[in-house]
C-alpha positions in Angstrom: 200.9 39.2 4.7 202.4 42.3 5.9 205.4 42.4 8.3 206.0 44.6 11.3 209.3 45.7 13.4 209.6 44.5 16.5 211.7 46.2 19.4 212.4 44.8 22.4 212.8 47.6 25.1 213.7 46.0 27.6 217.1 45.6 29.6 217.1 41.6 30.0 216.7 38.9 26.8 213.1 37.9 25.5 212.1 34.9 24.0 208.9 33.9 23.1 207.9 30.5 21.7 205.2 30.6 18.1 204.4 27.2 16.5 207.1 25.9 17.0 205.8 22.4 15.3 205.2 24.3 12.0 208.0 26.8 12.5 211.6 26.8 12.3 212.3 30.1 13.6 210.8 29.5 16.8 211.6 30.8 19.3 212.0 34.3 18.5 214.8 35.7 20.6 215.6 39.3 21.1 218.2 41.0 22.9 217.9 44.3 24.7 217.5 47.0 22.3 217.0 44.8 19.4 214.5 44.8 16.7 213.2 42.0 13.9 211.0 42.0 11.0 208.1 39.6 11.7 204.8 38.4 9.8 202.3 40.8 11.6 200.0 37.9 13.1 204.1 36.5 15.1 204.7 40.4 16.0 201.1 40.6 17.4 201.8 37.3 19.3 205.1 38.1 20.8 203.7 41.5 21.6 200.6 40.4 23.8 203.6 37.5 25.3 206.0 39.9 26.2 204.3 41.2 29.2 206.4 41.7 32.1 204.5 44.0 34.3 200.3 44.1 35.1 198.2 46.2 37.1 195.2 44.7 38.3 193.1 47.7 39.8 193.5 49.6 36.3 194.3 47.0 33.9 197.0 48.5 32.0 200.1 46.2 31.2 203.6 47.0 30.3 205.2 44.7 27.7 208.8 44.6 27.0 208.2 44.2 23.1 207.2 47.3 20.9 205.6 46.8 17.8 205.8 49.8 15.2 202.6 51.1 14.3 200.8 49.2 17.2 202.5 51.3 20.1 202.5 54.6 20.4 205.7 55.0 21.9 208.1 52.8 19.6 209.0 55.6 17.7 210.4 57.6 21.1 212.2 54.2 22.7 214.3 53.5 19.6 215.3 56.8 19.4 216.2 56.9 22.8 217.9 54.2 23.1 216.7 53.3 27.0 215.9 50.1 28.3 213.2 49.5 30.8 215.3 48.6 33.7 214.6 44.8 35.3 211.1 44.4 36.9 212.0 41.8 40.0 211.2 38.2 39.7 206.7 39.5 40.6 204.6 40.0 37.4 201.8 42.1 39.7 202.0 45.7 40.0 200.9 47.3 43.2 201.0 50.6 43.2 197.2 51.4 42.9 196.8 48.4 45.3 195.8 49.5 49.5 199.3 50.1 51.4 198.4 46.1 53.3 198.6 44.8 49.7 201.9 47.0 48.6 204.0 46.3 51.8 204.0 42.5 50.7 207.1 41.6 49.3 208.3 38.3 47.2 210.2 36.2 48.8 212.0 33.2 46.9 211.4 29.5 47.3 214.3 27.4 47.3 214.4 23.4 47.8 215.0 22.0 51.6 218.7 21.3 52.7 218.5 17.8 54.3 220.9 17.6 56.9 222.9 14.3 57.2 220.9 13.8 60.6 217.5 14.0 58.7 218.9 11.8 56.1 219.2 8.7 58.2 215.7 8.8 59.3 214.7 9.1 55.2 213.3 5.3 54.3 215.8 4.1 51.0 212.8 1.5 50.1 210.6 2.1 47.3 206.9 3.3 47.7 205.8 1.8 44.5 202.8 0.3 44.9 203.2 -3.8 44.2 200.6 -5.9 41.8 200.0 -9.2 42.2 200.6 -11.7 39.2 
């Protein structure tokens, strides 16, 4: 089985998880700028994984792994030593999108504060449903 380099371009930490019942390696963890030597059907894997940005009108995908004689570009990023700077928490890209759809922005969900006022009207008893002997 031939092996391949893989390069991880971009500026946070990837890890991506590959039988990980029948392999002790797993997961594979890269830090920015790093590259590893990996059987080519786990470099394929991690490659199509490592997807951190996706354009839906055209299709094209930018991953943050680079595999060496896969993508084009490997060659140019490890010589350049740049990382792909941090994409925002949204995996959508909308720059072909209709200016409605690009003004949307992400906004985070975070867990309710209860207030100790709320808190007192909160029932402590248990809704677990009961069975008869």
């Amino acid at each position: 089985m031939p092996f391949m380099n893989v390069l991880n371009r971009y500026s946070e930490r990837v890890e991506i998880q590959f039988d990980a019942a029948n392999n002790p390696d797993s997961p594979y963890v890269w830090e920015p700028g790093e590259v590893k030597m990996l059987p080519q059907e786990v470099a394929i894997f991690c490659r199509k994984k490592s997807t951190v940005r996706e354009d839906p009108i055209t299709g094209k995908q930018t991953r943050a792994l680079l595999v060496e004689g896969v993508d084009k570009e490997y060659g140019a990023v490890q010589a350049s030593g740049e990382f792909m700077p941090y994409r925002g928490p949204e995996l959508l890209d909308r720059t072909n999108m209709d200016a409605a759809a690009r003004d949307i922005t992400y906004l985070p969900i975070a867990n309710p504060q209860i207030l100790a006022v709320e808190r007192e009207a909160v029932s402590a008893g248990s809704h677990a449903r009961r069975v008869a002997d």
